[in-house]
N, CA, C and O atoms as a GROMACS GRO file, in nm:
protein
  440
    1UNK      N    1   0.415   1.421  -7.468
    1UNK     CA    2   0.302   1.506  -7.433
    1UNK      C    3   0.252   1.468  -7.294
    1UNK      O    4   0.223   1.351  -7.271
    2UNK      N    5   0.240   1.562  -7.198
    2UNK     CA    6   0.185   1.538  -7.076
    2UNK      C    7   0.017   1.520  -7.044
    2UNK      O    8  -0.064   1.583  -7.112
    3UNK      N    9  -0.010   1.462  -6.972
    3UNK     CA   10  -0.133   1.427  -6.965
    3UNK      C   11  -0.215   1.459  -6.765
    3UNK      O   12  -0.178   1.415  -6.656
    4UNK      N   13  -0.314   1.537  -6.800
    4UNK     CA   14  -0.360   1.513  -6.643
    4UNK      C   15  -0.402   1.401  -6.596
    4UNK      O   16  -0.453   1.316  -6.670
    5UNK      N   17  -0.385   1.383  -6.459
    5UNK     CA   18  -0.416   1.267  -6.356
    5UNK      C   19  -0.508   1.298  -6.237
    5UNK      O   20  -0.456   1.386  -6.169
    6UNK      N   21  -0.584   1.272  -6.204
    6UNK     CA   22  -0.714   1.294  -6.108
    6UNK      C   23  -0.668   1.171  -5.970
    6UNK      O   24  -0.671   1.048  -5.980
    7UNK      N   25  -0.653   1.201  -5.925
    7UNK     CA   26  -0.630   1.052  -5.800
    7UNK      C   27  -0.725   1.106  -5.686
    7UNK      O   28  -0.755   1.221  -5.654
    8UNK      N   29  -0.757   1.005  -5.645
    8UNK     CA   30  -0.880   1.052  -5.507
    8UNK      C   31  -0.885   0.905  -5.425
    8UNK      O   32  -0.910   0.794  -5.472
    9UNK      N   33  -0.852   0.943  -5.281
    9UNK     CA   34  -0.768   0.834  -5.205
    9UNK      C   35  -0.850   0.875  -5.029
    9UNK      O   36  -0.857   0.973  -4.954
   10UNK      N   37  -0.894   0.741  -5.030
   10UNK     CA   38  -0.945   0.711  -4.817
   10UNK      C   39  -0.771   0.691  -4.803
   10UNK      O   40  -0.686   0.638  -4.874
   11UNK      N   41  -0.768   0.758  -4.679
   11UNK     CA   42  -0.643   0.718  -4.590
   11UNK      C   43  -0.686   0.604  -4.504
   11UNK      O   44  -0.802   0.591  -4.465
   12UNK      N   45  -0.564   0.503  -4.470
   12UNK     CA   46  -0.566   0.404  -4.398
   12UNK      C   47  -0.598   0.455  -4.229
   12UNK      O   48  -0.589   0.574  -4.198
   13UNK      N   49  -0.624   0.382  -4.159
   13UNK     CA   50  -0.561   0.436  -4.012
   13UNK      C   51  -0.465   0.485  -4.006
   13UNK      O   52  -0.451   0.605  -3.986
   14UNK      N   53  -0.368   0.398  -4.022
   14UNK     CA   54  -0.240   0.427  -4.013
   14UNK      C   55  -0.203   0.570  -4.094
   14UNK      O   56  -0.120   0.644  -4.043
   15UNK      N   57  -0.269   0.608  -4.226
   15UNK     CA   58  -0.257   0.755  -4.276
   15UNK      C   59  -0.322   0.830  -4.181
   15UNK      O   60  -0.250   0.905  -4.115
   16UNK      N   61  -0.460   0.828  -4.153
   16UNK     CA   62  -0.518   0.954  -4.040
   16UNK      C   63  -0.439   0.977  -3.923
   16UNK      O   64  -0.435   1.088  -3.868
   17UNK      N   65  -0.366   0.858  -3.875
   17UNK     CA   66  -0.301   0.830  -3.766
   17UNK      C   67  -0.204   0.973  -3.769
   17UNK      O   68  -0.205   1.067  -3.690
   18UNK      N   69  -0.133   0.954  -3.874
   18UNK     CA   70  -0.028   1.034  -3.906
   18UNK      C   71  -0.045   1.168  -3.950
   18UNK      O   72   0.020   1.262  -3.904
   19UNK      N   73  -0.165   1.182  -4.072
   19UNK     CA   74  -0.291   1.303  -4.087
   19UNK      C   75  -0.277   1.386  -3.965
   19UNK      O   76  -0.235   1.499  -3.988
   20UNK      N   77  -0.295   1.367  -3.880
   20UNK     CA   78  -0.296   1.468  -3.708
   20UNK      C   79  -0.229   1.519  -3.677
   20UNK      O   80  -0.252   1.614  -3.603
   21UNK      N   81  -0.086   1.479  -3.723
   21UNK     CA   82   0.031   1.533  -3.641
   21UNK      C   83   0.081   1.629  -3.779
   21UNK      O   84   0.166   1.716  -3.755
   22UNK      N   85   0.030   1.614  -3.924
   22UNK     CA   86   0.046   1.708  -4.038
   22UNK      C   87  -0.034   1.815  -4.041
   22UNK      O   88  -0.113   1.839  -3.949
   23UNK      N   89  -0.019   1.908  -4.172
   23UNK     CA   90  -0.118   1.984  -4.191
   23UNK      C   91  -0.101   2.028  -4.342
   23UNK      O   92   0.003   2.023  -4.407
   24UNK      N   93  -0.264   2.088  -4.398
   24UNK     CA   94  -0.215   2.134  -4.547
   24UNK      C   95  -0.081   2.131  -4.620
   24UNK      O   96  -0.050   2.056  -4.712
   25UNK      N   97  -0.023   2.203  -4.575
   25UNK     CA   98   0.149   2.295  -4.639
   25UNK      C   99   0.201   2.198  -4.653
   25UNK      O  100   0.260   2.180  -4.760
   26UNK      N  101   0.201   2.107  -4.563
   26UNK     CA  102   0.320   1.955  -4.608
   26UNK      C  103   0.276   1.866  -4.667
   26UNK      O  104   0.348   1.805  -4.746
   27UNK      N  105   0.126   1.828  -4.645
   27UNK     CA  106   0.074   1.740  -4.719
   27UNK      C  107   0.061   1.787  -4.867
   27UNK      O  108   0.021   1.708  -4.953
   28UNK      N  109   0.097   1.921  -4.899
   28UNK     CA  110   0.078   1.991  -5.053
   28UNK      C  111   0.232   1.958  -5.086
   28UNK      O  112   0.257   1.909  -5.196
   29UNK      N  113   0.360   1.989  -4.973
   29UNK     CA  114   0.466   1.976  -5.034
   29UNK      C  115   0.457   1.857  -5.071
   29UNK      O  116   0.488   1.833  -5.188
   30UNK      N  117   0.423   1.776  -5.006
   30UNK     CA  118   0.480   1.597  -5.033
   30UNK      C  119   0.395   1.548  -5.157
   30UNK      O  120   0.437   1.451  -5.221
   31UNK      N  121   0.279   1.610  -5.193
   31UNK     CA  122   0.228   1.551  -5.355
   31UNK      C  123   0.258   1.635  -5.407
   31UNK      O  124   0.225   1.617  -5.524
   32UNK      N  125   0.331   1.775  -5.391
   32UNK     CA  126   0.450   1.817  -5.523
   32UNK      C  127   0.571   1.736  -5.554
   32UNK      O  128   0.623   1.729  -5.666
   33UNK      N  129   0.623   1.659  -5.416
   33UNK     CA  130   0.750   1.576  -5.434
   33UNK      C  131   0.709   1.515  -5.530
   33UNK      O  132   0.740   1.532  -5.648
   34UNK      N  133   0.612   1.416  -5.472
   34UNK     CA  134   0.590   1.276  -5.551
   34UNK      C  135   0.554   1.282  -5.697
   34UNK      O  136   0.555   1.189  -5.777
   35UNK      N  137   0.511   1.450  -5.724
   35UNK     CA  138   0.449   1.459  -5.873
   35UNK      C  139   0.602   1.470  -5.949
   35UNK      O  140   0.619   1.408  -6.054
   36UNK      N  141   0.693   1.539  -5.899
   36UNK     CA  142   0.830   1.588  -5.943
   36UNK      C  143   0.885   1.455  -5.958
   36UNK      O  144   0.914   1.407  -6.068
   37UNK      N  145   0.900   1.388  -5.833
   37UNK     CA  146   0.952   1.228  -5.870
   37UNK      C  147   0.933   1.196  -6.027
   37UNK      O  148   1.018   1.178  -6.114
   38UNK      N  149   0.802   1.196  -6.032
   38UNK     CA  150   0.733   1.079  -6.150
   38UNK      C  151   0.766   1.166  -6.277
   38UNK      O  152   0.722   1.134  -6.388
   39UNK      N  153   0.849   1.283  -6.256
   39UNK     CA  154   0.877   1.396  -6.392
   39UNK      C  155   0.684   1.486  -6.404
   39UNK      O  156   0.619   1.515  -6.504
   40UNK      N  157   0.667   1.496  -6.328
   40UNK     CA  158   0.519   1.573  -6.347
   40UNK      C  159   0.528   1.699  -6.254
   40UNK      O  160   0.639   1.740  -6.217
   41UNK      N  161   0.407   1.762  -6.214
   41UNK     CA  162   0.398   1.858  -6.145
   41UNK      C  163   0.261   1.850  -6.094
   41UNK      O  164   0.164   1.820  -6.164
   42UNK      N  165   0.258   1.891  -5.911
   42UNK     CA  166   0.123   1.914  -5.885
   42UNK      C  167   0.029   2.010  -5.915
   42UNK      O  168   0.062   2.116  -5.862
   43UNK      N  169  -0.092   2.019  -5.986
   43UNK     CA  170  -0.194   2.133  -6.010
   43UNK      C  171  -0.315   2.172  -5.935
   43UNK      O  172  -0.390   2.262  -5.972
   44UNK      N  173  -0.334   2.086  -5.807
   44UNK     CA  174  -0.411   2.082  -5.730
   44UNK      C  175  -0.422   1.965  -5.655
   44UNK      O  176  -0.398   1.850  -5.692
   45UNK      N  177  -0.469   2.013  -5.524
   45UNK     CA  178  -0.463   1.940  -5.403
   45UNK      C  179  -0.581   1.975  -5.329
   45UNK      O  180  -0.581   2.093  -5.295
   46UNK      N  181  -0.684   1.906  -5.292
   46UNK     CA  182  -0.817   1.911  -5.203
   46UNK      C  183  -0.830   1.810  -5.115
   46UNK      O  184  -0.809   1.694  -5.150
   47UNK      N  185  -0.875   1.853  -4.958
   47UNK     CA  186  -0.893   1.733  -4.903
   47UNK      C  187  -1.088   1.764  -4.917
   47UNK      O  188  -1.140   1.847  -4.992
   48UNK      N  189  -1.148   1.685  -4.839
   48UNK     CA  190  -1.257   1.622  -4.923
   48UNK      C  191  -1.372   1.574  -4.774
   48UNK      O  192  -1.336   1.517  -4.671
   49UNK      N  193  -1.487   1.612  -4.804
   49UNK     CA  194  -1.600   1.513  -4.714
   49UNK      C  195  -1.654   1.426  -4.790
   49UNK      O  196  -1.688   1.434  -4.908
   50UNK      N  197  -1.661   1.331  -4.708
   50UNK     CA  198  -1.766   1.169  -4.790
   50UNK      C  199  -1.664   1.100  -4.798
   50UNK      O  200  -1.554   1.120  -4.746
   51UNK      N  201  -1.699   1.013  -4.868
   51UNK     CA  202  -1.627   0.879  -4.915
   51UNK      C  203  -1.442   0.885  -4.918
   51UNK      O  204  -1.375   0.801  -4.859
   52UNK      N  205  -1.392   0.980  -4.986
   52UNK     CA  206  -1.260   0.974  -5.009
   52UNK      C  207  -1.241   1.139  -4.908
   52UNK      O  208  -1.307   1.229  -4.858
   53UNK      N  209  -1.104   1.093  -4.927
   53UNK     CA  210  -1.066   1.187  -4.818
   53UNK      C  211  -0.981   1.322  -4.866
   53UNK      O  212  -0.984   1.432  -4.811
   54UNK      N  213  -0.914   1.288  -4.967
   54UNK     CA  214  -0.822   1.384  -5.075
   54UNK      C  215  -0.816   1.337  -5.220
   54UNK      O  216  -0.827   1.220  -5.257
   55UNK      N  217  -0.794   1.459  -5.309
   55UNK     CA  218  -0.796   1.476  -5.470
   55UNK      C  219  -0.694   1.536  -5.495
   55UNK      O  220  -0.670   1.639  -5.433
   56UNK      N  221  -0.610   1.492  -5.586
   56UNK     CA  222  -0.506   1.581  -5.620
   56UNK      C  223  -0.497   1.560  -5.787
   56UNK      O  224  -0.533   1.457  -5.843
   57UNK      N  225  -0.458   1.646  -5.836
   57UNK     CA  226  -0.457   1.665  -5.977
   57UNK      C  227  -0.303   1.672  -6.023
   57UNK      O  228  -0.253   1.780  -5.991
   58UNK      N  229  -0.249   1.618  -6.064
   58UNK     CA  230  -0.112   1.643  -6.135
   58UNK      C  231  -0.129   1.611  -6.319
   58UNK      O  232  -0.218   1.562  -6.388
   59UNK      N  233   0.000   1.665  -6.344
   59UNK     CA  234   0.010   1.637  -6.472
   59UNK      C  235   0.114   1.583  -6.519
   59UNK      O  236   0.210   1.658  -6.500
   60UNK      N  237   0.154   1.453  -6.593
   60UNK     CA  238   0.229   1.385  -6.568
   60UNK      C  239   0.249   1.339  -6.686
   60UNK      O  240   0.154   1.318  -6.763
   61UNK      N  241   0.414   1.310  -6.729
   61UNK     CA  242   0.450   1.237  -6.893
   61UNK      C  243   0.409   1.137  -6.956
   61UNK      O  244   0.439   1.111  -7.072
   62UNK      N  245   0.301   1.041  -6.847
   62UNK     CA  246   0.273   0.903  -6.944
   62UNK      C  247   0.186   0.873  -6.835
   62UNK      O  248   0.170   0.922  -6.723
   63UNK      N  249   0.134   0.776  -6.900
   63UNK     CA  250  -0.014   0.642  -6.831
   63UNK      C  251   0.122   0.566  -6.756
   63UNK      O  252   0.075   0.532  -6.648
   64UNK      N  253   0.216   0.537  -6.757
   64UNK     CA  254   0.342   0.480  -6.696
   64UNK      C  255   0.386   0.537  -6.569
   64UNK      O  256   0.426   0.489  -6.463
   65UNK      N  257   0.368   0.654  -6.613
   65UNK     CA  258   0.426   0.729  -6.464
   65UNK      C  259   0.341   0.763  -6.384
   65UNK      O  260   0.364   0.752  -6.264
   66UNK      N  261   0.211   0.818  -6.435
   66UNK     CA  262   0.100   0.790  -6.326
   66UNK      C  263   0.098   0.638  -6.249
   66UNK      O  264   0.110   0.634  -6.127
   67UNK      N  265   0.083   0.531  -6.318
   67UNK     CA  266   0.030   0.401  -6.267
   67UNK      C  267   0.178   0.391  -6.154
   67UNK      O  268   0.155   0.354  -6.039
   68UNK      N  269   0.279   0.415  -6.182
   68UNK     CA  270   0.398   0.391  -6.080
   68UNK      C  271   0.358   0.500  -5.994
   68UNK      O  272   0.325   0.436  -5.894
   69UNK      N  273   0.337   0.632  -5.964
   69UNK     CA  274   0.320   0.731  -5.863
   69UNK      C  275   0.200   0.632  -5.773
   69UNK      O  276   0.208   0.608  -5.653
   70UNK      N  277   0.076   0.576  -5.880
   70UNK     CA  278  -0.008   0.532  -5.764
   70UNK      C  279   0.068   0.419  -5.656
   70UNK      O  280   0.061   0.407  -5.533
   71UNK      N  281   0.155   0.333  -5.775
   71UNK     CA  282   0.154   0.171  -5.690
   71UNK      C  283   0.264   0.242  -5.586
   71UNK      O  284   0.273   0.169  -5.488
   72UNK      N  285   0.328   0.326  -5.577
   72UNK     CA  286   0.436   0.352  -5.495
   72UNK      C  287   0.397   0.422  -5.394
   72UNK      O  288   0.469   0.426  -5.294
   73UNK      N  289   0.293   0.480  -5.398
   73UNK     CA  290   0.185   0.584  -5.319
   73UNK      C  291   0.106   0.480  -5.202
   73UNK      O  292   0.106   0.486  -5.079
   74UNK      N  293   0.046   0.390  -5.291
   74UNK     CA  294  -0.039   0.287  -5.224
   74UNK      C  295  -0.002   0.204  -5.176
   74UNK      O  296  -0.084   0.146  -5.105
   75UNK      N  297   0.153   0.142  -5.183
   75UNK     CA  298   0.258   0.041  -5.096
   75UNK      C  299   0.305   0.121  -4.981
   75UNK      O  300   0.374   0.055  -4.904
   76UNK      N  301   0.284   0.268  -4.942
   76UNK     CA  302   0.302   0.328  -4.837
   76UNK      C  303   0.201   0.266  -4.696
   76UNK      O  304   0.218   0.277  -4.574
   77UNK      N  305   0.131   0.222  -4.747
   77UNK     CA  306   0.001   0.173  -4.651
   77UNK      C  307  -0.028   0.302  -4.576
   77UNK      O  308  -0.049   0.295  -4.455
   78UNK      N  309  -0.030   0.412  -4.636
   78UNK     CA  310  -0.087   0.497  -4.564
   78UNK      C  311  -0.257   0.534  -4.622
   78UNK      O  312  -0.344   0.608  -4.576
   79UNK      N  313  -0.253   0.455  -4.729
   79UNK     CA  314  -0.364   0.449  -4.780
   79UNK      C  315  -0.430   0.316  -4.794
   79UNK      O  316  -0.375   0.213  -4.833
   80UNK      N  317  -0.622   0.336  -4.737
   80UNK     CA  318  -0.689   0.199  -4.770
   80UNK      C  319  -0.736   0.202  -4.905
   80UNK      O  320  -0.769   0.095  -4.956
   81UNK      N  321  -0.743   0.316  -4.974
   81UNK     CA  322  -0.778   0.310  -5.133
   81UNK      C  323  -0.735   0.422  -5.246
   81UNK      O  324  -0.776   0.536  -5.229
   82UNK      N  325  -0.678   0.400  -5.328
   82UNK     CA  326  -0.681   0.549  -5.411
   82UNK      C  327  -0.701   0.487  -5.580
   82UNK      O  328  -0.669   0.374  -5.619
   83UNK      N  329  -0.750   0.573  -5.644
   83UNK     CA  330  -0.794   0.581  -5.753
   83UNK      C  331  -0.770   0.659  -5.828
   83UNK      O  332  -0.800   0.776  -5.804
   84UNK      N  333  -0.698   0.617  -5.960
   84UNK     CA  334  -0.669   0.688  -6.036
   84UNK      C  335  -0.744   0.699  -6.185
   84UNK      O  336  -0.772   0.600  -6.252
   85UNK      N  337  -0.774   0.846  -6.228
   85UNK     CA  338  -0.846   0.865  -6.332
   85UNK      C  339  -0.757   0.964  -6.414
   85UNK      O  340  -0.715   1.077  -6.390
   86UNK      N  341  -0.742   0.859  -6.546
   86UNK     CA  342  -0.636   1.007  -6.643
   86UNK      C  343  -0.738   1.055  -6.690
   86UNK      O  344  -0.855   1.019  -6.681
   87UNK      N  345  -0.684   1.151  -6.749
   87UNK     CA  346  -0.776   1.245  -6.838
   87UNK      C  347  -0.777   1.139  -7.000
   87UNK      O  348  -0.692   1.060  -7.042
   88UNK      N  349  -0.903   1.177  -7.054
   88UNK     CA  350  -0.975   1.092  -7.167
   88UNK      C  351  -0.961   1.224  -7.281
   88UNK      O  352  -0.948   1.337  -7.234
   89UNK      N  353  -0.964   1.207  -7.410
   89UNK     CA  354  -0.949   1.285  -7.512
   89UNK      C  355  -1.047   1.233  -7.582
   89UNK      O  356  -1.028   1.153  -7.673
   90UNK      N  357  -1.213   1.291  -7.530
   90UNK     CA  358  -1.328   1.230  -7.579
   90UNK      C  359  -1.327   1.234  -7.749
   90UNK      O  360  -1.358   1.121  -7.786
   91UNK      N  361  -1.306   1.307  -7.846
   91UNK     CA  362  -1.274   1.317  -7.958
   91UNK      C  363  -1.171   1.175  -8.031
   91UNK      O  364  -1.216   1.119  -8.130
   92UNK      N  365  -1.069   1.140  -7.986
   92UNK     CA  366  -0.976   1.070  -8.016
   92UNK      C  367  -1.066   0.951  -7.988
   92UNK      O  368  -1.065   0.860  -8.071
   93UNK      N  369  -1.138   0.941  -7.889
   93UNK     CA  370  -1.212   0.793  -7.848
   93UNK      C  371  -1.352   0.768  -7.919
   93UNK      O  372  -1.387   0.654  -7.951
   94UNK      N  373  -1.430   0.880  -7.941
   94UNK     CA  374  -1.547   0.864  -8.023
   94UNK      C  375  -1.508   0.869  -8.196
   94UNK      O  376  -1.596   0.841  -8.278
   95UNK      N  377  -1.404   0.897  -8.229
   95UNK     CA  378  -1.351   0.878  -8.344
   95UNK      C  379  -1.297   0.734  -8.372
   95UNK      O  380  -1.308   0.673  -8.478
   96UNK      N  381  -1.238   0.693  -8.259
   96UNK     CA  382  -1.200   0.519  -8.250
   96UNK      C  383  -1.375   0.432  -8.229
   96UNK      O  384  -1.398   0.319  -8.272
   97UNK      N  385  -1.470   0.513  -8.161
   97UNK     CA  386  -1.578   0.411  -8.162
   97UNK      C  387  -1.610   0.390  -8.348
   97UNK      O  388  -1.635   0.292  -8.417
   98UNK      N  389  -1.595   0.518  -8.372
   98UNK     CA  390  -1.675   0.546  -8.533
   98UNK      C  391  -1.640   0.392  -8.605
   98UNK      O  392  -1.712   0.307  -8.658
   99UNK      N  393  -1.473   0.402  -8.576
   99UNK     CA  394  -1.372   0.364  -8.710
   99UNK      C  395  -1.391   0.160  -8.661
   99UNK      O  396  -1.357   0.055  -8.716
  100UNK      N  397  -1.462   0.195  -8.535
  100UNK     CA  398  -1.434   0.007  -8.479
  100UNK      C  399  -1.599  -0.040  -8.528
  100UNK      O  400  -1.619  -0.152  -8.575
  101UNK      N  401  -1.695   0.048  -8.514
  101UNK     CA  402  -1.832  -0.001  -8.557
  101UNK      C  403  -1.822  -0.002  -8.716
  101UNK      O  404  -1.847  -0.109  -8.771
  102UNK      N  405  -1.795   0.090  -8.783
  102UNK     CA  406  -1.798   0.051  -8.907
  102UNK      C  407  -1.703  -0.045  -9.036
  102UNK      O  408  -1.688  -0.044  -9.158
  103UNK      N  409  -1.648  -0.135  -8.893
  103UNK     CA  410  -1.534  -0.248  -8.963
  103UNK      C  411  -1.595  -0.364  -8.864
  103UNK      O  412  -1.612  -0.453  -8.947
  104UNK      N  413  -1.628  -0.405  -8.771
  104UNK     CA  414  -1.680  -0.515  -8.632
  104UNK      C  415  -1.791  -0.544  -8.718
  104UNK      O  416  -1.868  -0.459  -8.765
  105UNK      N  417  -1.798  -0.720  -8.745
  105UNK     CA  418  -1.859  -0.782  -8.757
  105UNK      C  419  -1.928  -0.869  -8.631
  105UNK      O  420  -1.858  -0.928  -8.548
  106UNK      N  421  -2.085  -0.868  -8.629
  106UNK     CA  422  -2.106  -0.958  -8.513
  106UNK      C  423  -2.115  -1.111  -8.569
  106UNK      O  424  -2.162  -1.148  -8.676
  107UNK      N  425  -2.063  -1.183  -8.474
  107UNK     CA  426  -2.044  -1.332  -8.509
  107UNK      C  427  -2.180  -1.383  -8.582
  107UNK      O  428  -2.289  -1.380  -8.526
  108UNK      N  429  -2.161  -1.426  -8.705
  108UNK     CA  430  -2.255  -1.485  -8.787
  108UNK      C  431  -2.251  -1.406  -8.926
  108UNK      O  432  -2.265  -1.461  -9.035
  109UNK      N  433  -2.231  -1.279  -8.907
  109UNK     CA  434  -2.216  -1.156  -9.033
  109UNK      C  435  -2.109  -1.112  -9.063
  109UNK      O  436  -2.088  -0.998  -9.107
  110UNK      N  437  -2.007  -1.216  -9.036
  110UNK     CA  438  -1.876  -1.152  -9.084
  110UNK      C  439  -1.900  -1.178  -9.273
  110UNK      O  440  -1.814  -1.139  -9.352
   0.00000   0.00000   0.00000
């Protein structure tokens, strides 16, 4: 089952450096490559004011293949930061809070 990926990334110098001499169309082809690499596909691409500089959204076969798209992304040094956020299945996780509070003993009341 595929899962979305949120990444939102400052470029290094060395990325803006290079940023100048690009534009949209390639910078969209090249995070379709990299989504195709990882067996995913890109679903969106934004560049960005404030803090980070671009967002891209892909959707991708595993928490595995995202975490390798980032570290392989971010050993480019074209980036000083990127961040990755999968998508959460709030249901599946507030159902795991339910099932962990009503078995968790606090130390002394086990």
């Amino acid at each position: 089952m595929k899962m979305r990926v949120l990444y939102i990334g400052m470029y290094s110098e060395e990325g803006l450096e290079g940023l100048e001499n690009s534009n949209f169309a390639n910078r969209k082809d090249a995070a379709a490559s990299i989504a195709k690499a990882a067996g995913g596909e890109l679903l969106d691409l934004m560049y960005l004011q404030g803090d980070y500089d671009m967002a891209a959204l892909m959707e991708l076969p595993s928490l595995e293949a995202a975490s390798g798209l980032l570290k392989a992304v971010t050993d480019s040094g074209a980036w000083e930061d990127m961040v990755m956020l999968p998508e959460f299945d709030l249901d599946k996780g507030l159902a795991a809070i339910k099932a962990v509070k009503s078995s968790y003993k606090t130390p002394g009341k086990e």
